[in-house]
PDB file of N, CA, C and O in Angstrom:
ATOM      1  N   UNK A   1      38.173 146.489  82.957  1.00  0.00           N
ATOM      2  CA  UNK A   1      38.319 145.887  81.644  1.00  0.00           C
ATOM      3  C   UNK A   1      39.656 145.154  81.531  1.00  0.00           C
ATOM      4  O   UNK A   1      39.655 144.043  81.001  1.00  0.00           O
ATOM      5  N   UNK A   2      40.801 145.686  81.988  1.00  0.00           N
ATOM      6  CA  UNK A   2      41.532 144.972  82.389  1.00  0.00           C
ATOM      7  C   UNK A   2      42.623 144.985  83.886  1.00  0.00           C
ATOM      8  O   UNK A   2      43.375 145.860  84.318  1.00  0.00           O
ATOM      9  N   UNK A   3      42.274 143.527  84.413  1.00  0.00           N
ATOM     10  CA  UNK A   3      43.047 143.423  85.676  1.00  0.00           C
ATOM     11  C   UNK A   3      44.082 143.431  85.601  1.00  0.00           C
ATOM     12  O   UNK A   3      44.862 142.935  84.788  1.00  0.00           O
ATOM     13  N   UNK A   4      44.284 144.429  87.085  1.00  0.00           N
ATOM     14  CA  UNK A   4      45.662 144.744  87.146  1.00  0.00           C
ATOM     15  C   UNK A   4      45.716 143.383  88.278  1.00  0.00           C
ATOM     16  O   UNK A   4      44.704 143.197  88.953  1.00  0.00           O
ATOM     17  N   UNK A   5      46.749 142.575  88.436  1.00  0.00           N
ATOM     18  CA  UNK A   5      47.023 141.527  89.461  1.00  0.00           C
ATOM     19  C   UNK A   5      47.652 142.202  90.827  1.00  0.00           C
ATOM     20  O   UNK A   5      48.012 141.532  91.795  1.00  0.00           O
ATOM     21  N   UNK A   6      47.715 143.457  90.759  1.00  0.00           N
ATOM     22  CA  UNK A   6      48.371 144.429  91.946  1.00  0.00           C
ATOM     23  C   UNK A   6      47.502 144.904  92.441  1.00  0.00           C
ATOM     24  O   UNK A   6      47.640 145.101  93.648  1.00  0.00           O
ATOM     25  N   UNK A   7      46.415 145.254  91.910  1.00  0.00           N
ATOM     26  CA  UNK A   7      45.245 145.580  92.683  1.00  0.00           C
ATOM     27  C   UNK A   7      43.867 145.023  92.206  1.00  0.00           C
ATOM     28  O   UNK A   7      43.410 145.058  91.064  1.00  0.00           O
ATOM     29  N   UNK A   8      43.212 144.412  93.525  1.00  0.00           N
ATOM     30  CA  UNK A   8      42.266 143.555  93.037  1.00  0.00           C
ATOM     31  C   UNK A   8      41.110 143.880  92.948  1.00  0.00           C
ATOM     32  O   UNK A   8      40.155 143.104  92.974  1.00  0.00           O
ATOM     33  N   UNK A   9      41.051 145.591  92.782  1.00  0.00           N
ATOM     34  CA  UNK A   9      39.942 146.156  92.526  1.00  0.00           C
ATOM     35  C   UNK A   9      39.426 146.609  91.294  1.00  0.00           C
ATOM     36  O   UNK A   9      38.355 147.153  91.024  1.00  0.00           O
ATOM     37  N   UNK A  10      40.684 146.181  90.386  1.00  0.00           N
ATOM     38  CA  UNK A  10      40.535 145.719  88.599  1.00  0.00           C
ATOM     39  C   UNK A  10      39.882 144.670  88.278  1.00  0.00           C
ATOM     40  O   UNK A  10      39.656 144.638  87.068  1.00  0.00           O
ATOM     41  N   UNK A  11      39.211 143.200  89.241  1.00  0.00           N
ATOM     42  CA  UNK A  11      39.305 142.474  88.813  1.00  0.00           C
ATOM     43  C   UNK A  11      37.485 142.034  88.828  1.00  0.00           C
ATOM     44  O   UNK A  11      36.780 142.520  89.712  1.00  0.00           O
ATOM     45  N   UNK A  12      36.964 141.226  87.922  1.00  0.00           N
ATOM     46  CA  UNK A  12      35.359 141.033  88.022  1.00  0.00           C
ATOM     47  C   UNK A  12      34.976 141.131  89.200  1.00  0.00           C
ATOM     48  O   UNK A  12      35.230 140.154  89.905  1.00  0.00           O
ATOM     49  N   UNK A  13      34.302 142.208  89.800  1.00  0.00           N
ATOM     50  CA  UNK A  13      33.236 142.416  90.542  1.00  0.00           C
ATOM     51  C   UNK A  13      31.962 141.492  90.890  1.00  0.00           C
ATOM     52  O   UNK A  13      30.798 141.890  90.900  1.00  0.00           O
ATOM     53  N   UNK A  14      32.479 139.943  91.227  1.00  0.00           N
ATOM     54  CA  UNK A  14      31.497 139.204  91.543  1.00  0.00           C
ATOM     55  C   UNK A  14      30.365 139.275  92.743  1.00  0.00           C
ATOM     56  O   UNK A  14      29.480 138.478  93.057  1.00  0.00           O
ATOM     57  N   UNK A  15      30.777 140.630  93.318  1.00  0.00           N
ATOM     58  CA  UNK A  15      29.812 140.905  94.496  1.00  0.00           C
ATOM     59  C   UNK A  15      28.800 141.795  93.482  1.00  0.00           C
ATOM     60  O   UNK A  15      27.654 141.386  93.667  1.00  0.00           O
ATOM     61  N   UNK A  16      28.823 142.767  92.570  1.00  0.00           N
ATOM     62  CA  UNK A  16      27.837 143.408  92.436  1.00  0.00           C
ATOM     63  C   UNK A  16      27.111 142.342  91.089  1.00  0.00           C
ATOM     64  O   UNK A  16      25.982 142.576  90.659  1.00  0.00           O
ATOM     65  N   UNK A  17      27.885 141.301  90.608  1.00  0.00           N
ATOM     66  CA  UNK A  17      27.401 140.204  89.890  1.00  0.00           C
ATOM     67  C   UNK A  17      25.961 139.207  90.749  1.00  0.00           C
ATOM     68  O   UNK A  17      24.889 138.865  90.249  1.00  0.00           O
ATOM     69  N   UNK A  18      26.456 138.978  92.080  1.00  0.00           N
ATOM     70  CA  UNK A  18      25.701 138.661  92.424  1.00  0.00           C
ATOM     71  C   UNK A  18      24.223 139.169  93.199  1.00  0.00           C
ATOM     72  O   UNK A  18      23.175 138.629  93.554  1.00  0.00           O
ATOM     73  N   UNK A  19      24.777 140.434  93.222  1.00  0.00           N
ATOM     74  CA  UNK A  19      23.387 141.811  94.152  1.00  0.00           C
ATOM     75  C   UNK A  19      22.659 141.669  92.997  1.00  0.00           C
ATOM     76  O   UNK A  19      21.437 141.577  93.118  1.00  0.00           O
ATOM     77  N   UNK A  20      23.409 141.613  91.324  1.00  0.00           N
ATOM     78  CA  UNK A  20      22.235 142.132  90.308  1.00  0.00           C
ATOM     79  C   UNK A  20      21.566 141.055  90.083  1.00  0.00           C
ATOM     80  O   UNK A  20      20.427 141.296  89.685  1.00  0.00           O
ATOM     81  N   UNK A  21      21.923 139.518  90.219  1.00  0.00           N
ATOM     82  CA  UNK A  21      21.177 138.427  90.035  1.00  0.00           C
ATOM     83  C   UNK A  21      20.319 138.451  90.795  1.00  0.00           C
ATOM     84  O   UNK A  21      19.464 137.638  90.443  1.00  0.00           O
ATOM     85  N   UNK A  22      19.914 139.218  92.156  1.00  0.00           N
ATOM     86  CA  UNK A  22      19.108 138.864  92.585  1.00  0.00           C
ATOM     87  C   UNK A  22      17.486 140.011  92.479  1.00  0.00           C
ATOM     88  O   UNK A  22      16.586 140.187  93.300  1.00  0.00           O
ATOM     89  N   UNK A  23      17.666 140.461  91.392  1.00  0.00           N
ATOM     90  CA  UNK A  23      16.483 141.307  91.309  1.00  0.00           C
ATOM     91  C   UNK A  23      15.666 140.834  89.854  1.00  0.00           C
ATOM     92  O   UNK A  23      16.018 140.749  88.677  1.00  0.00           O
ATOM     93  N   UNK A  24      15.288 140.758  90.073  1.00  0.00           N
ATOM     94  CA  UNK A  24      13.794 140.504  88.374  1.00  0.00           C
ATOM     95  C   UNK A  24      14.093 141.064  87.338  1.00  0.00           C
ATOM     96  O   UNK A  24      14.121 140.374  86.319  1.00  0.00           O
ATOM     97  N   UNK A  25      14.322 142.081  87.279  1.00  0.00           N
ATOM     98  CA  UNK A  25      15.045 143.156  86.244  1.00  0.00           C
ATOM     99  C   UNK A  25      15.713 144.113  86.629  1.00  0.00           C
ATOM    100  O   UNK A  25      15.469 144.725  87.669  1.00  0.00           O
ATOM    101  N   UNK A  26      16.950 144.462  85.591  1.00  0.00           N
ATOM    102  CA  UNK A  26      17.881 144.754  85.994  1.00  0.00           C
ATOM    103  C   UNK A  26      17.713 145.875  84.433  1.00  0.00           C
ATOM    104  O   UNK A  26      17.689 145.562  83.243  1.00  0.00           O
ATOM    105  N   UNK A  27      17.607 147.472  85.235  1.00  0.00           N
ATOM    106  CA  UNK A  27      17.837 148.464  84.073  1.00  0.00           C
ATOM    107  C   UNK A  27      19.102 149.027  83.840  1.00  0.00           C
ATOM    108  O   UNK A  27      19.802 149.217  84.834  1.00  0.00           O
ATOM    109  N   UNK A  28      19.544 149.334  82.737  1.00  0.00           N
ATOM    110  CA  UNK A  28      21.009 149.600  81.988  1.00  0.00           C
ATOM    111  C   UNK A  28      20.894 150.864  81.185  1.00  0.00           C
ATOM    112  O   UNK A  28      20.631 150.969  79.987  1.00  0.00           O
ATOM    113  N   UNK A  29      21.148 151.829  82.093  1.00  0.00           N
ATOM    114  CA  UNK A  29      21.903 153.206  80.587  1.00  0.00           C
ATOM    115  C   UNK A  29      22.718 153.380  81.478  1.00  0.00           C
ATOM    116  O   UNK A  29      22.887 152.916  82.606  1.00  0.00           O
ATOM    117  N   UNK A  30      23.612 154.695  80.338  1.00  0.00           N
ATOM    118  CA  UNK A  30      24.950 155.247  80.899  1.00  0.00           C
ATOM    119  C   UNK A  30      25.756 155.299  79.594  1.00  0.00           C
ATOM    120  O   UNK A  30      25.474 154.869  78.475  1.00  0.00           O
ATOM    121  N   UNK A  31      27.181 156.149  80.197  1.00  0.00           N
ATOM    122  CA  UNK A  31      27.715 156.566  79.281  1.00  0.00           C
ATOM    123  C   UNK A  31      28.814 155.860  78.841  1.00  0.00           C
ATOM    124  O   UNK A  31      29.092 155.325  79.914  1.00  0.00           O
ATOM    125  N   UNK A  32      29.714 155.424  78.014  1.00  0.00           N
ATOM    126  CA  UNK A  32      29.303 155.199  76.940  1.00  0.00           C
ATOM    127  C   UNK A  32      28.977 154.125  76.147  1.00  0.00           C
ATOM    128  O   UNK A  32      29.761 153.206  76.381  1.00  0.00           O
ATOM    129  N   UNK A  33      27.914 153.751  75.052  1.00  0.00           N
ATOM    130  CA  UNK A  33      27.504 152.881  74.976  1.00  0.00           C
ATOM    131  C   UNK A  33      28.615 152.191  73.921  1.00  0.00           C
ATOM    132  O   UNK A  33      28.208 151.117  73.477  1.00  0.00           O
ATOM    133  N   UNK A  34      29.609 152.497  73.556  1.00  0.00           N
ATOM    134  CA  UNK A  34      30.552 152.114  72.705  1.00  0.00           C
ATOM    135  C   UNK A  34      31.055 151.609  73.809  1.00  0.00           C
ATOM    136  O   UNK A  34      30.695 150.453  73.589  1.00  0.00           O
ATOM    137  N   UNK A  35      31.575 151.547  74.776  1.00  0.00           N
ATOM    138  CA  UNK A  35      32.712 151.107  75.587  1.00  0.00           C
ATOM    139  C   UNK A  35      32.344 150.958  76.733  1.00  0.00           C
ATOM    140  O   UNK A  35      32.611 149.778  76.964  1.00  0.00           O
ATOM    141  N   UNK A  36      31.901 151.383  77.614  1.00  0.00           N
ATOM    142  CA  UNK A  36      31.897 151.155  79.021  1.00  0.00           C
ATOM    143  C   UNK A  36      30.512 150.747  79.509  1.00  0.00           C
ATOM    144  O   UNK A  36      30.305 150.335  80.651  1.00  0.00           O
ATOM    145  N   UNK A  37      29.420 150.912  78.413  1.00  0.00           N
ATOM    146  CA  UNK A  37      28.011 150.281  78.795  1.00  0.00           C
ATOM    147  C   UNK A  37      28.238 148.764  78.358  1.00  0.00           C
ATOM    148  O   UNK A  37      27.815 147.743  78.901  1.00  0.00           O
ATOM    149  N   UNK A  38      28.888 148.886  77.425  1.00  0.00           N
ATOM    150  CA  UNK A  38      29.062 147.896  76.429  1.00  0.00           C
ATOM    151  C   UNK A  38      29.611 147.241  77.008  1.00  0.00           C
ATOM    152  O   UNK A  38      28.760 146.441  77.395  1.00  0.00           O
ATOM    153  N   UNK A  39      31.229 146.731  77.711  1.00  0.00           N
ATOM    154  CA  UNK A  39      31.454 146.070  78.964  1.00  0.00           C
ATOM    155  C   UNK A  39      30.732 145.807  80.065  1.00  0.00           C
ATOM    156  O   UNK A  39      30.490 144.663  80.448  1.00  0.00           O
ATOM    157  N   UNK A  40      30.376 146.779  80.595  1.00  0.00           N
ATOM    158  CA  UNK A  40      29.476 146.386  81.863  1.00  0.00           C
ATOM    159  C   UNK A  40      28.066 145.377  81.139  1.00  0.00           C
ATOM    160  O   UNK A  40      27.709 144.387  81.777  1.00  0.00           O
ATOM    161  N   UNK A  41      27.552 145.626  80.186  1.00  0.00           N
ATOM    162  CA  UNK A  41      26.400 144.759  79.854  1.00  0.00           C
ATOM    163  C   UNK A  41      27.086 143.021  79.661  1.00  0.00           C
ATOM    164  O   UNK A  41      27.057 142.034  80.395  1.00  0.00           O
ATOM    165  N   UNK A  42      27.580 143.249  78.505  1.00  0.00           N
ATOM    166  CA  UNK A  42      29.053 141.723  78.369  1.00  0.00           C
ATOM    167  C   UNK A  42      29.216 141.305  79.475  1.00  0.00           C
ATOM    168  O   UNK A  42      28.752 140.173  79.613  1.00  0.00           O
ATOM    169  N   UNK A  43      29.672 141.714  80.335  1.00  0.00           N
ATOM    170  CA  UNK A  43      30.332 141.353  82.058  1.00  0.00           C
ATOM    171  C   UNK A  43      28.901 140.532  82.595  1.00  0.00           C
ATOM    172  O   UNK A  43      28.937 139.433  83.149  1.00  0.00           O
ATOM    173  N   UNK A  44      27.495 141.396  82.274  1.00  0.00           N
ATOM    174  CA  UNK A  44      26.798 140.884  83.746  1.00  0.00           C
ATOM    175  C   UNK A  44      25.873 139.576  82.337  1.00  0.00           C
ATOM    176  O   UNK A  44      25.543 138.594  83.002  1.00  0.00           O
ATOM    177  N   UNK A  45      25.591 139.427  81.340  1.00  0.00           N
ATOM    178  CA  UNK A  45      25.622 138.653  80.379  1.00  0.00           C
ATOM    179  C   UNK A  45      26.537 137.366  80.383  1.00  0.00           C
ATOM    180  O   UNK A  45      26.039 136.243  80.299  1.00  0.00           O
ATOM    181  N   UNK A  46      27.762 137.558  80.475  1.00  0.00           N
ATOM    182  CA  UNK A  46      28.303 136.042  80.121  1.00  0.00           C
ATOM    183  C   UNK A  46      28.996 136.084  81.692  1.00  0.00           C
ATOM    184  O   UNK A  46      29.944 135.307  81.579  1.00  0.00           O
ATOM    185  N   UNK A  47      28.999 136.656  83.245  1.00  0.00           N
ATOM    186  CA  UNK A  47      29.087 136.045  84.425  1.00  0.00           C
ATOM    187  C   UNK A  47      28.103 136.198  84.998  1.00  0.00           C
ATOM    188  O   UNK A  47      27.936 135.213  85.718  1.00  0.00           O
ATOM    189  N   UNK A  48      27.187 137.007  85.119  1.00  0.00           N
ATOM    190  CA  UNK A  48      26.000 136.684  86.132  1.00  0.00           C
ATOM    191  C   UNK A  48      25.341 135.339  86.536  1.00  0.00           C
ATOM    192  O   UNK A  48      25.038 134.946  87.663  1.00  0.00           O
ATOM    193  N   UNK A  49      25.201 134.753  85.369  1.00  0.00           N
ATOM    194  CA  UNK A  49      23.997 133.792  85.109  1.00  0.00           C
ATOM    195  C   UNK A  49      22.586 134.090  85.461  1.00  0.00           C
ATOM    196  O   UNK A  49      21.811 133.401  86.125  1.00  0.00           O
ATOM    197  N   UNK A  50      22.356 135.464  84.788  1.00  0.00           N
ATOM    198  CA  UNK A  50      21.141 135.901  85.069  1.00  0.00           C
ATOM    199  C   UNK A  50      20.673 135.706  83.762  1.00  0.00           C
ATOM    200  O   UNK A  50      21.648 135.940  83.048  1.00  0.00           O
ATOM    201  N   UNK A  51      19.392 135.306  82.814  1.00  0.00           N
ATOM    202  CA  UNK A  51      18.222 135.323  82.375  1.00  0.00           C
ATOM    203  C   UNK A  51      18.363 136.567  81.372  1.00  0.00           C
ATOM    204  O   UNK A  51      17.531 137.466  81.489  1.00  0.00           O
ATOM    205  N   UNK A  52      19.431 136.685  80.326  1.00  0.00           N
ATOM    206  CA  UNK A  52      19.057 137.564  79.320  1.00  0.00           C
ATOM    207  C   UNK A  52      17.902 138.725  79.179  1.00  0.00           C
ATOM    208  O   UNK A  52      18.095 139.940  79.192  1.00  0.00           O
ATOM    209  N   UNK A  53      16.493 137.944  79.023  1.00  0.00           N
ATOM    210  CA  UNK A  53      15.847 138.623  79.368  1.00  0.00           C
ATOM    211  C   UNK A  53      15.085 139.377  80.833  1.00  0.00           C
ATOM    212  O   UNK A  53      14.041 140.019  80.953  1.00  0.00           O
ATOM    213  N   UNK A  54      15.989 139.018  81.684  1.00  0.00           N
ATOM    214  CA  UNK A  54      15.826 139.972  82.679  1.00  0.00           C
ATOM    215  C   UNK A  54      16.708 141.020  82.716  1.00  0.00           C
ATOM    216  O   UNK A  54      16.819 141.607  83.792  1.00  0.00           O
ATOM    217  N   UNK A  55      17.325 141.367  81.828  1.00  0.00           N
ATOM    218  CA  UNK A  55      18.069 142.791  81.675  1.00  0.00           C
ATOM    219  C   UNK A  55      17.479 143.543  80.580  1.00  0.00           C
ATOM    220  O   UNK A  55      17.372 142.979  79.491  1.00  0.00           O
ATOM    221  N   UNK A  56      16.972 145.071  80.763  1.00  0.00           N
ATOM    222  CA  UNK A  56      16.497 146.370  79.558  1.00  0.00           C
ATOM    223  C   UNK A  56      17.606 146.977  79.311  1.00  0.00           C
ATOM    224  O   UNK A  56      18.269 147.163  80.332  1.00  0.00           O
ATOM    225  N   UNK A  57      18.037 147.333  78.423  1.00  0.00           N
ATOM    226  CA  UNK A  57      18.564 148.122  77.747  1.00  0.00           C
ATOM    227  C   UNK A  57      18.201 149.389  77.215  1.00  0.00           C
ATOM    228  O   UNK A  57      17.620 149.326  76.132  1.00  0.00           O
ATOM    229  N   UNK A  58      18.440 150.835  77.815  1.00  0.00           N
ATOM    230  CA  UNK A  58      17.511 151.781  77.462  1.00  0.00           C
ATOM    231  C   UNK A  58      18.401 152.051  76.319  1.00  0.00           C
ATOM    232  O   UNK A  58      19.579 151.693  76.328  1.00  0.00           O
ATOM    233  N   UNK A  59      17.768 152.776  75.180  1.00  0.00           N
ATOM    234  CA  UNK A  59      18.352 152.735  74.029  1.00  0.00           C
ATOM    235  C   UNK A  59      18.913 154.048  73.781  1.00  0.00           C
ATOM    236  O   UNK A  59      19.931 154.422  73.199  1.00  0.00           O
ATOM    237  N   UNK A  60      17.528 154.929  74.662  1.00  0.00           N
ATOM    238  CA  UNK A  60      17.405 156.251  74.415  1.00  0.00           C
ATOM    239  C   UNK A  60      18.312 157.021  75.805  1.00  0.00           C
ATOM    240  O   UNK A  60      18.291 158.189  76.193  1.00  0.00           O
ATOM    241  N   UNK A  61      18.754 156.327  76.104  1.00  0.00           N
ATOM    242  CA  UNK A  61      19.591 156.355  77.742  1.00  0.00           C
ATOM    243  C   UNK A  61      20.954 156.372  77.805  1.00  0.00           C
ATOM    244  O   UNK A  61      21.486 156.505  78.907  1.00  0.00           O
ATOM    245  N   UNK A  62      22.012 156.195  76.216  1.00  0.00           N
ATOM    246  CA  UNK A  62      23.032 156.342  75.995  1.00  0.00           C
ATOM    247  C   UNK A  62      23.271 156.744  74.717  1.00  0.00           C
ATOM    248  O   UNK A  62      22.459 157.116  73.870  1.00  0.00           O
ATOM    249  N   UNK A  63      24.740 156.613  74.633  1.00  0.00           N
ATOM    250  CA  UNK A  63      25.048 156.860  73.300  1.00  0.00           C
ATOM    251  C   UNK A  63      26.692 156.245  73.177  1.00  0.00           C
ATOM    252  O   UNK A  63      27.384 155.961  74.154  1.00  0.00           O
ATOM    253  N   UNK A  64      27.095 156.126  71.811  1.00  0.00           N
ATOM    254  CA  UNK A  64      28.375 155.828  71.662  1.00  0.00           C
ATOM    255  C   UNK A  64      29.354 157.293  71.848  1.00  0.00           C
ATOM    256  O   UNK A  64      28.929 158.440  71.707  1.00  0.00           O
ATOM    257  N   UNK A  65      30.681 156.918  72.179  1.00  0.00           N
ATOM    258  CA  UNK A  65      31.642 157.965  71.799  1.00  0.00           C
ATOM    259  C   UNK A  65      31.765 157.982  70.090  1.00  0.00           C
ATOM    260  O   UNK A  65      31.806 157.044  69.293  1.00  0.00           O
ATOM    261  N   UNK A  66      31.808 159.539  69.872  1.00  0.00           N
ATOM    262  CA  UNK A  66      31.715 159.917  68.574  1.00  0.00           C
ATOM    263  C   UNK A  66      32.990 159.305  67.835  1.00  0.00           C
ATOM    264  O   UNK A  66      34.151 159.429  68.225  1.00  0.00           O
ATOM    265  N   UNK A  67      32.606 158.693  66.814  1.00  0.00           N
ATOM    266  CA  UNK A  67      33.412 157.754  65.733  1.00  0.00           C
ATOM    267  C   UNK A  67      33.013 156.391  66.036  1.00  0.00           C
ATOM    268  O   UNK A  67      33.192 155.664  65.058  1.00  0.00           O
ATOM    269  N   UNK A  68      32.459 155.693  67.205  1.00  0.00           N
ATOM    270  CA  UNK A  68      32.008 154.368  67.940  1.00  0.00           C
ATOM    271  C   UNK A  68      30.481 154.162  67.458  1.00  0.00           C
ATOM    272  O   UNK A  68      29.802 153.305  68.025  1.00  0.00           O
ATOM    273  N   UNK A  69      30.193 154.574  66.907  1.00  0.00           N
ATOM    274  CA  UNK A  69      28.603 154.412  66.180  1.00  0.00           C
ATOM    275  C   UNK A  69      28.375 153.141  65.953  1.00  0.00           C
ATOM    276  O   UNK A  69      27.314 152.607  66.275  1.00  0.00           O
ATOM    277  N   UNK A  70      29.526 152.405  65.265  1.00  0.00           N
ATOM    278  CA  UNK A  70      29.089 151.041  64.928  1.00  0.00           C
ATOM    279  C   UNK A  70      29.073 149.976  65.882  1.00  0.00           C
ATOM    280  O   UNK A  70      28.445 148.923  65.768  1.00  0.00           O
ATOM    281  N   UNK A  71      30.134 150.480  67.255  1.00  0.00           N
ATOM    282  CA  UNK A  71      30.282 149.474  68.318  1.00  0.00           C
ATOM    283  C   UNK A  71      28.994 149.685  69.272  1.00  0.00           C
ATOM    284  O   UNK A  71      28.688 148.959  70.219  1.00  0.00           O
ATOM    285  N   UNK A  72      28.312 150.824  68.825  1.00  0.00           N
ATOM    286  CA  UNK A  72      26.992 151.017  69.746  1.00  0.00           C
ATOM    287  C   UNK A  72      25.977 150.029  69.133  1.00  0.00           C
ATOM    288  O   UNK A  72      25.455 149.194  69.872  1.00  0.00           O
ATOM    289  N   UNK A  73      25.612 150.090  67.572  1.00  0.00           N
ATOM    290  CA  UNK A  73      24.936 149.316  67.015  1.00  0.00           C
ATOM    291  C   UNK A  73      24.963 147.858  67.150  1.00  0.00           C
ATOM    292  O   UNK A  73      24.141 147.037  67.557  1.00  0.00           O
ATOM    293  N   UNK A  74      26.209 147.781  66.665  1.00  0.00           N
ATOM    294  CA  UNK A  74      26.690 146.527  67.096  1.00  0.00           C
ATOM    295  C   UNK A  74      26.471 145.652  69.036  1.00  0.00           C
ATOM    296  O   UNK A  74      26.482 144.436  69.223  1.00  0.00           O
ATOM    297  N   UNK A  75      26.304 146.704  70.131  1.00  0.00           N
ATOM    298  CA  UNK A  75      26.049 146.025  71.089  1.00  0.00           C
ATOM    299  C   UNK A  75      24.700 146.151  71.149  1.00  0.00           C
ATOM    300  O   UNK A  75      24.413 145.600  72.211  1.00  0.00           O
ATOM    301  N   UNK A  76      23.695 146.545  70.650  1.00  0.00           N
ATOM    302  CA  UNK A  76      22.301 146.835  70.979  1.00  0.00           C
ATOM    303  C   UNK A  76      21.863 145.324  70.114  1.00  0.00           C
ATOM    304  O   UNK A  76      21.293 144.516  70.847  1.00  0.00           O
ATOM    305  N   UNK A  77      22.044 144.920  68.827  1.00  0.00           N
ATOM    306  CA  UNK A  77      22.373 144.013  67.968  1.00  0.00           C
ATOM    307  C   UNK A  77      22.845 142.741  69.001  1.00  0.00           C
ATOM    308  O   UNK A  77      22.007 141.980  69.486  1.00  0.00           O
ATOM    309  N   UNK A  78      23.924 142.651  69.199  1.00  0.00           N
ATOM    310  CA  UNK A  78      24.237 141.670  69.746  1.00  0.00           C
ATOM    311  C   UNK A  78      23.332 141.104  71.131  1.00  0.00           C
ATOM    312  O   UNK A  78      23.130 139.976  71.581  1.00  0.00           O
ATOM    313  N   UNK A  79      22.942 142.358  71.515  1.00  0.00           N
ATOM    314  CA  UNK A  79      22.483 142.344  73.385  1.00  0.00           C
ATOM    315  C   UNK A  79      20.566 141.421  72.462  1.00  0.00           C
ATOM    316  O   UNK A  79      20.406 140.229  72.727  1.00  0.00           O
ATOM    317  N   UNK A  80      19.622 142.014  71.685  1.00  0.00           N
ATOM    318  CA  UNK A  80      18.798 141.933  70.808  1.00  0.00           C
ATOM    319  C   UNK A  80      18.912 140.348  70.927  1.00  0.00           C
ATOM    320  O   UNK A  80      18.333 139.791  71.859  1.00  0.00           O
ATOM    321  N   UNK A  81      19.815 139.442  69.788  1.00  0.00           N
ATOM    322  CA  UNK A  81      19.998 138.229  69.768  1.00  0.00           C
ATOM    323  C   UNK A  81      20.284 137.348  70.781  1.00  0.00           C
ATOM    324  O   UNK A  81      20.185 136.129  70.640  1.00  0.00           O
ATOM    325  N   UNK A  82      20.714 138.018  72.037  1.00  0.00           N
ATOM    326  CA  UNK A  82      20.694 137.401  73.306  1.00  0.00           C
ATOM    327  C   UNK A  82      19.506 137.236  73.828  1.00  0.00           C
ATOM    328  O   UNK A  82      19.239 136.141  74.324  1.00  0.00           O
ATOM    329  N   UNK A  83      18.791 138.016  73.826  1.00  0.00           N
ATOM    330  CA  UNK A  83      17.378 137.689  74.852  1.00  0.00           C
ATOM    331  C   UNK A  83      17.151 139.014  75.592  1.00  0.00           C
ATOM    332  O   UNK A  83      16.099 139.239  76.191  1.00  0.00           O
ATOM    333  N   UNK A  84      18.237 139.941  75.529  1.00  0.00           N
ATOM    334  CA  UNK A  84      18.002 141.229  76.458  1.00  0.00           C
ATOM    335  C   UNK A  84      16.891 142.195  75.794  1.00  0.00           C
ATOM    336  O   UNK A  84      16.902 142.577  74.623  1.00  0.00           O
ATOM    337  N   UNK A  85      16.152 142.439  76.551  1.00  0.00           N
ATOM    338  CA  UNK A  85      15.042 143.632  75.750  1.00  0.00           C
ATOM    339  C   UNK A  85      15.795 144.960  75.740  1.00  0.00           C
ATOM    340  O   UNK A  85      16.500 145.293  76.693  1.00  0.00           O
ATOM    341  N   UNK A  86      15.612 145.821  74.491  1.00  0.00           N
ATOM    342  CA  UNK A  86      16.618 146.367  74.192  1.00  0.00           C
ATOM    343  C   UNK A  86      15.507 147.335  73.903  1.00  0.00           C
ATOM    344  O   UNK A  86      14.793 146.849  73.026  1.00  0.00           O
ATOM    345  N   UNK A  87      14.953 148.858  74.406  1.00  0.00           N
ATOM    346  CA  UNK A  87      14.016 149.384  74.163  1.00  0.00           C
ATOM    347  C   UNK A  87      13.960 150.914  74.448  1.00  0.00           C
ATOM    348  O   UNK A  87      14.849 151.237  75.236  1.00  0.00           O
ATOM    349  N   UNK A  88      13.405 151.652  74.158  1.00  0.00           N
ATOM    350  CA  UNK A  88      13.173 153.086  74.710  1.00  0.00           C
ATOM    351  C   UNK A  88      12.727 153.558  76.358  1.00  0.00           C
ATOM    352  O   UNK A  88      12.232 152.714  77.105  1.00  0.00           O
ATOM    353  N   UNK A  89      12.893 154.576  76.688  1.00  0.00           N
ATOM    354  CA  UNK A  89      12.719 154.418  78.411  1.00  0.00           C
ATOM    355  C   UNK A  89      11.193 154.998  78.099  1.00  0.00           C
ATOM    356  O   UNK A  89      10.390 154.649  78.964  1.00  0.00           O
ATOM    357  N   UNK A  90      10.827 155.531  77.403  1.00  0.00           N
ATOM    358  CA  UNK A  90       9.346 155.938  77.210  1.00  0.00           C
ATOM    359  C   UNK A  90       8.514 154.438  77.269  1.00  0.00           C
ATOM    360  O   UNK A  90       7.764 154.074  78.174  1.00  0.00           O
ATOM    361  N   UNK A  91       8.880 153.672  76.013  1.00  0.00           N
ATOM    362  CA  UNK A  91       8.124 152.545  75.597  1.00  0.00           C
ATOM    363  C   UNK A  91       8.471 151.411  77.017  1.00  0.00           C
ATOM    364  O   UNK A  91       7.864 150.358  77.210  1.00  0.00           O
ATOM    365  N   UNK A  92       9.426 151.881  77.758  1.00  0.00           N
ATOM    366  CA  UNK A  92       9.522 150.759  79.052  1.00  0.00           C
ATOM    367  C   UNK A  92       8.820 151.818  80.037  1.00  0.00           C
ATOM    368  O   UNK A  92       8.982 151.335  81.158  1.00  0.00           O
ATOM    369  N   UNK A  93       8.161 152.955  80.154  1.00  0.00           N
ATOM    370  CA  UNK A  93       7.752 153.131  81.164  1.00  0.00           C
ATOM    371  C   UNK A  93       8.539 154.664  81.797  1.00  0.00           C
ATOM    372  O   UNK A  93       8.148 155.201  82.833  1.00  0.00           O
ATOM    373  N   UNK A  94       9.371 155.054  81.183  1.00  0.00           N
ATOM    374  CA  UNK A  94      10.034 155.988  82.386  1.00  0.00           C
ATOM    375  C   UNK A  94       9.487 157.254  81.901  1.00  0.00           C
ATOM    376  O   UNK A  94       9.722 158.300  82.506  1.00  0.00           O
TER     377      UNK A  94
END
């Protein structure tokens, strides 16, 4: 989230940017959805150049850190108006 210029293993991960462009769909949970799902989704969204809707969003697959409720809403919302399908892992299948 943020690079350190001393070590360049802070810095966008354009190798796993490009492994994820190359699959059809690309599934997303983990912890937490306030902060660190929430980056990693942002990250592969505005550098991948992958197809919005080739990324799920399991809904039921994370959660925010407690008091972050609104930054969870707020990325499911935002991810929604992008094109990302944003859904339950039941209603996708798992």
């Amino acid at each position: 989230e943020v690079p350190d210029p001393q070590d360049p293993g802070t810095s966008l991960n354009r190798t796993l940017l490009t492994h994820l462009a190359a699959f059809d769909t690309v599934v997303i949970a983990g912890e937490a959805s306030s902060h660190c799902v929430r980056a990693t989704v942002e990250h592969i969204v505005q550098h991948s150049g992958m197809a919005p809707d080739r990324l799920v969003l399991l809904t039921d697959c994370m959660s925010p850190v407690t008091g972050f409720e609104a930054a969870h809403d707020g990325l499911v919302q935002q991810m929604r108006d992008l094109g990302v399908r944003c859904t339950s892992s039941t209603a996708f299948g798992l």
